[in-house]
N, C-alpha and C positions, 0 to 999 in steps of 0.2 A: 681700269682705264677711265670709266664714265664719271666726272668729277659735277656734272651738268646733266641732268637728265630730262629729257622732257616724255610725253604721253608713248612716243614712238620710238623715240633715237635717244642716242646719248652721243659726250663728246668730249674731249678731253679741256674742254675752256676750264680755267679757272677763273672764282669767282672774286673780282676786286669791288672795291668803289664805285669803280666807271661801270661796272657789270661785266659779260661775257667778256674776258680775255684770253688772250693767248702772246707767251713769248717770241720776239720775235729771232727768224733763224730757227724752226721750230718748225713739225708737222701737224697741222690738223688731223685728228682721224673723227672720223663720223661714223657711226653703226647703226642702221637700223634694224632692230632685231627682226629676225624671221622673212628679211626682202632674198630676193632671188636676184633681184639686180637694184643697184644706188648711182645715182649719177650725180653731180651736181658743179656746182661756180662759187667761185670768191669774186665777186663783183666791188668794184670802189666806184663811185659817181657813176651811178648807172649802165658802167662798162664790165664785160666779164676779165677778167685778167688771168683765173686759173681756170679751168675744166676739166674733171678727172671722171671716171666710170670705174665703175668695180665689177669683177668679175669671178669665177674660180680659180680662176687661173691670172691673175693679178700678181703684183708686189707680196704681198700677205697671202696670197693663196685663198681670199674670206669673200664671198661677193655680198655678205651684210656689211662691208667696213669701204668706205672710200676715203683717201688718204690724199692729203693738198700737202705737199712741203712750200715751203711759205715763199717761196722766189719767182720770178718771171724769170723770162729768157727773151733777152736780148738780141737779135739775128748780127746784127752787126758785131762781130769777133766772136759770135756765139758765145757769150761768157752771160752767167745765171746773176742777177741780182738778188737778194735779198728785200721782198716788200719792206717796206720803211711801216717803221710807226702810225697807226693813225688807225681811224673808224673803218672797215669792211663791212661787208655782206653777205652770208651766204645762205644760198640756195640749194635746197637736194630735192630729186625727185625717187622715187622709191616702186617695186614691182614687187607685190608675194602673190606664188603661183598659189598657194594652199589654200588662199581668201579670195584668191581673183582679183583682188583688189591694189589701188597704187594711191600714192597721193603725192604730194609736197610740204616742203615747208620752207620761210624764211627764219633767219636771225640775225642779229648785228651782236658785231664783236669789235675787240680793240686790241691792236696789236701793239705790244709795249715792249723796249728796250731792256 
């Protein structure tokens, strides 16, 4: 999975020119090893636009992994866009019971055609 690693997490960005990207039409997953719980945001201009939590009982069953599919939702006809192109942001925050400990992290990425 982890194409991008950092001290804690990993992520499926690959790495271009522009740095941290991701296909768009595409799922982020994020993993932080050994958490008990991950939450986090894809933020663009200082607004959050996705929000996801992981749990045991999640999409993947993994509560180290939280997973963004790369769209909003639109209320009006309720129909899913696709984020467009361009510079994001995200955020995780993270819980491991076995350390008692939590933290965060930021990173910027690029979502490309």
């Amino acid at each position: 999975m982890a194409k991008v690693k950092k001290d804690k997490y990993t992520t499926n960005f690959v790495e271009r020119s522009s740095g941290n990207s991701i296909k768009q039409n595409s799922e982020l997953i994020v993993r932080v090893n050994g958490a008990e719980a991950v939450t986090g945001e894809i933020r663009q201009n200082g607004s959050p636009i996705i929000i996801d939590q992981s749990s045991s009982r999640d999409e993947d069953n993994n509560a180290e992994t939280v997973n963004f599919v790369l769209k909003r939702r639109r209320w009006r006809g309720l129909r899913k866009d696709t984020l467009p192109p361009g510079d994001y942001e995200l955020r995780i925050w993270w819980w491991d019971n076995d350390t008692m400990s939590g933290g965060g992290f930021q990173d910027v990425f690029r979502i490309f055609a």
